[in-house]
C-alpha positions as CSV (number, residue, x, y, z in Angstrom):
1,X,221.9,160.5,39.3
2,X,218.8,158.8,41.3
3,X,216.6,156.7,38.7
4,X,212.7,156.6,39.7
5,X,211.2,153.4,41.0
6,X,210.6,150.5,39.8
7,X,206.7,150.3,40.5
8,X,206.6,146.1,40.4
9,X,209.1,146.3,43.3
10,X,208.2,147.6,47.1
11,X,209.3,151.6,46.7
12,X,210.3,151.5,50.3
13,X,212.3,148.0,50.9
14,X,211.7,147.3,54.8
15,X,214.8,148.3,56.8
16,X,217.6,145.2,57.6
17,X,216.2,142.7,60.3
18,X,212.6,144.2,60.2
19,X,209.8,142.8,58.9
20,X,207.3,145.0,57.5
21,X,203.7,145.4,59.8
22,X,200.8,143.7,58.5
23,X,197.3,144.8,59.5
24,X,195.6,142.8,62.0
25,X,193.3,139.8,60.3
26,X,189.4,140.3,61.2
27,X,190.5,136.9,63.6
28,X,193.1,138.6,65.0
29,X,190.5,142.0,65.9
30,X,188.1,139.4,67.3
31,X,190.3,138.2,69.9
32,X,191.2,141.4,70.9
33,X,187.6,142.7,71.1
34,X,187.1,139.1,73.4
35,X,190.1,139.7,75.9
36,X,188.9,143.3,76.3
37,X,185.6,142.5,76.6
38,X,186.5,139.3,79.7
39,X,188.9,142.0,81.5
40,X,186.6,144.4,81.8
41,X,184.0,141.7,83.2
42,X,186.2,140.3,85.7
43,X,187.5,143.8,86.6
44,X,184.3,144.8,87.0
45,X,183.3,142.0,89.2
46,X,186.1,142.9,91.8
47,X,185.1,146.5,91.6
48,X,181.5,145.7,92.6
49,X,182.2,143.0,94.8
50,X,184.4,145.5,96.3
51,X,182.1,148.6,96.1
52,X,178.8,147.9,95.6
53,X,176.9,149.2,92.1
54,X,176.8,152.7,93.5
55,X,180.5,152.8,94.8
56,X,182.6,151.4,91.4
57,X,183.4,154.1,89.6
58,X,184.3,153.5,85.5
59,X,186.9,154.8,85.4
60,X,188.9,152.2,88.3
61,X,187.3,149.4,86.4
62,X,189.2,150.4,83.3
63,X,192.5,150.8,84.8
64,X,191.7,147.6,86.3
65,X,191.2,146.1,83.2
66,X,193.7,148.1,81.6
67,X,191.8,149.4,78.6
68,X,190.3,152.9,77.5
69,X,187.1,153.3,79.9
70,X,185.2,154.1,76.6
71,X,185.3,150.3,76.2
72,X,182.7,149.8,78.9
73,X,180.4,152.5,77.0
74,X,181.0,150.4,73.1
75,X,180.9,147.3,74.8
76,X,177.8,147.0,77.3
77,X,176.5,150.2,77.1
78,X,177.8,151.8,80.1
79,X,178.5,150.8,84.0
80,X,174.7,149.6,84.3
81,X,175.1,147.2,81.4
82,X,178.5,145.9,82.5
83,X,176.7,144.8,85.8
84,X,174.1,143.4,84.6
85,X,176.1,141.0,82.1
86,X,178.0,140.2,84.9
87,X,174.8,138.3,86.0
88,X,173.7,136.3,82.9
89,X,176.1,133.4,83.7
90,X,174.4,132.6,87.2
91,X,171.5,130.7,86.0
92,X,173.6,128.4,84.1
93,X,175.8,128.4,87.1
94,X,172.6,127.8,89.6
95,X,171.1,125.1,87.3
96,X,174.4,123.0,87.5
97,X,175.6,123.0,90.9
98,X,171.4,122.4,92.3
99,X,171.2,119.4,90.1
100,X,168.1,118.2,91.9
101,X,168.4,114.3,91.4
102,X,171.7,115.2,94.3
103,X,171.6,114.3,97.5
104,X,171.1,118.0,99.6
105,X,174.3,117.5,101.4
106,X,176.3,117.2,98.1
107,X,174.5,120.3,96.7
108,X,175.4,122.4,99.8
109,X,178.8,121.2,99.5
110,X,178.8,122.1,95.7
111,X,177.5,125.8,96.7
112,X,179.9,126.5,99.7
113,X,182.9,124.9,97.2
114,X,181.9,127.6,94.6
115,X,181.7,130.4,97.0
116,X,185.2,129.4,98.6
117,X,186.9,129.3,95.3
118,X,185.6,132.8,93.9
119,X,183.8,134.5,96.5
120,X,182.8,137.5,94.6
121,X,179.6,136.9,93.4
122,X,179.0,135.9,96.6
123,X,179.7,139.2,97.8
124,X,178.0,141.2,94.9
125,X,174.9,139.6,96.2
126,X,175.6,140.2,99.8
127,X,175.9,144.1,98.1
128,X,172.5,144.0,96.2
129,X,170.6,142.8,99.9
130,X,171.9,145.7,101.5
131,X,171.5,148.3,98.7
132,X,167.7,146.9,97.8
133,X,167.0,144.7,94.9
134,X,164.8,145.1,92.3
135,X,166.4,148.0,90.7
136,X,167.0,148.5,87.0
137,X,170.7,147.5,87.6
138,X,169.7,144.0,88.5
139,X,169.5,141.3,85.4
140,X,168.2,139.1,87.6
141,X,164.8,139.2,89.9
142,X,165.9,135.7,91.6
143,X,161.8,134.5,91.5
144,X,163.3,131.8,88.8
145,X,165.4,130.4,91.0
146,X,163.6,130.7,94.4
147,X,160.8,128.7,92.9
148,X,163.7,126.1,91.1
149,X,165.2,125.9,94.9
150,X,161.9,125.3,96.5
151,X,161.0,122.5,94.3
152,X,164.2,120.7,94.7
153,X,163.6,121.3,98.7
154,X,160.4,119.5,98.5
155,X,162.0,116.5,96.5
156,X,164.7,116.1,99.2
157,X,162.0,116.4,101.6
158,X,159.9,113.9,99.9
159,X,163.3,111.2,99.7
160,X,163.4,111.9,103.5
161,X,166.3,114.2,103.8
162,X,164.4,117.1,105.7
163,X,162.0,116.1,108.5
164,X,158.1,116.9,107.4
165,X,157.9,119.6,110.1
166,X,160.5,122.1,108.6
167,X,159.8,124.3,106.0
168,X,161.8,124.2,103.0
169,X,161.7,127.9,102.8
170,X,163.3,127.9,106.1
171,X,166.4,125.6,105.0
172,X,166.9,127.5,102.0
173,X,167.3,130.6,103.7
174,X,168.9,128.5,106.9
175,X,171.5,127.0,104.0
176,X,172.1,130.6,102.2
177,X,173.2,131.8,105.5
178,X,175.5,128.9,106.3
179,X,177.3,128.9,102.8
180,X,177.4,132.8,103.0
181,X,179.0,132.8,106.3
182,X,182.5,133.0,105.8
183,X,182.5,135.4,103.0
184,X,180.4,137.4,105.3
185,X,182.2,136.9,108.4
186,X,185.2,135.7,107.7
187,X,187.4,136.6,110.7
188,X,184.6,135.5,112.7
189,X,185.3,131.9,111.0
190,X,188.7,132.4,111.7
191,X,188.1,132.9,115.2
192,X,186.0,130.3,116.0
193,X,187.2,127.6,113.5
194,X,191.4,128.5,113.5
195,X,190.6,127.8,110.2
196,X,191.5,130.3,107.6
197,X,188.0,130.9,105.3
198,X,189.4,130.0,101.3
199,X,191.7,127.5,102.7
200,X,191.7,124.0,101.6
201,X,192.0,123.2,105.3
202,X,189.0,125.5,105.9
203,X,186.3,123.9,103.2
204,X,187.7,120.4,103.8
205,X,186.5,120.7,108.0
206,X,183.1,123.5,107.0
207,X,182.2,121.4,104.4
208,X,182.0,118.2,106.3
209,X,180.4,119.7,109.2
210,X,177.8,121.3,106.7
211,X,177.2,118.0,105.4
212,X,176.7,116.2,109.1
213,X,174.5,119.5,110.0
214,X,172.0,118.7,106.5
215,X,172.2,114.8,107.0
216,X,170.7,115.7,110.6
217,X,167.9,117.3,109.3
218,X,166.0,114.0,107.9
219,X,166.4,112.8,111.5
């Protein structure tokens, strides 16, 4: 004859070698929210480094990232807020590498390193000057740092690293280029360098002839 149970003991005991499930701690929902949240950023960086704003699609960033796609909605507010958050690490990024008490060649080198190493934001920004910049999917207008890059030009031009008759307007753009170049072009810096661009043999030779090319400029 069954007898009821005894309520000051578990009704259900848990079955041999399992342990009964616990619900996730508030710290425990917090890291998962976090790791979501960073896969669908870096997801979402290859698909528009890849694509272009216009060409990702939602739904290949969330397989990338291997979560629900209604994540990107909950967490950023859809594919416009996704790419713009994207973006709010550069000025930190910017400020630290363009230290402007540097010599110029040691900045360059610290830009082309960066690009090298993880060339998609390199190439997202390659995508926003051919798509037209300006638009609402752009955190970042750029003026800030034009006028921070400008400034540090004329220091280095002041300490006699760029000759008086070039404009530093001209080297930053001359510089962008440069750096830019072989995530631009890269079989074009394979064919002319036999260097493959992302190698260490690559940045060790482009970086040091970058570095001859600014220390020239003083001259």
């Amino acid at each position: 004859m069954a007898t009821a149970p005894d309520p000051d003991k578990d009704p259900v005991p848990p079955a041999a070698g399992r342990r009964p499930r616990r619900a996730p701690s508030a710290a425990d929902r917090r890291r998962d929210a976090e790791r979501s949240r960073q896969a669908l950023l870096d997801a979402a960086l290859d698909e528009f480094a890849a694509k272009g704003f216009d060409g990702a699609r939602v739904q290949e960033i969330a397989d990338r990232a291997g979560v629900n796609k209604q994540l990107i909605a909950y967490y950023f507010g859809g594919k416009e807020g996704l790419y713009q958050e994207i973006q709010r690490g550069w000025p930190a990024a910017e400020a630290e590498r363009a230290d402007p008490e540097l010599p110029l060649d040691e900045v360059a080198a610290r830009y082309l390193s960066a690009v090298l190493a993880d060339p998609r934001p390199a190439r997202l920004l390659v995508w926003r000057g051919l798509t037209g910049s300006g638009s609402a999917t752009d955190y970042l207008d750029g003026s800030a740092t034009v006028d921070a890059d400008l400034e540090n030009l004329t220091r280095a031009q002041e300490r006699g690293e760029i000759s008086p008759g070039i404009d530093p307007a001209f080297i930053r753009m001359a510089l962008m280029g440069a750096i830019l170049a072989p995530v631009m072009l890269p079989e074009t810096a394979l064919q002319a360098t036999g260097k493959q661009p992302g190698s260490p043999e690559f940045e060790e030779y482009y970086s040091a002839q970058l570095r001859r090319l600014i220390q020239l400029l003083g001259r």
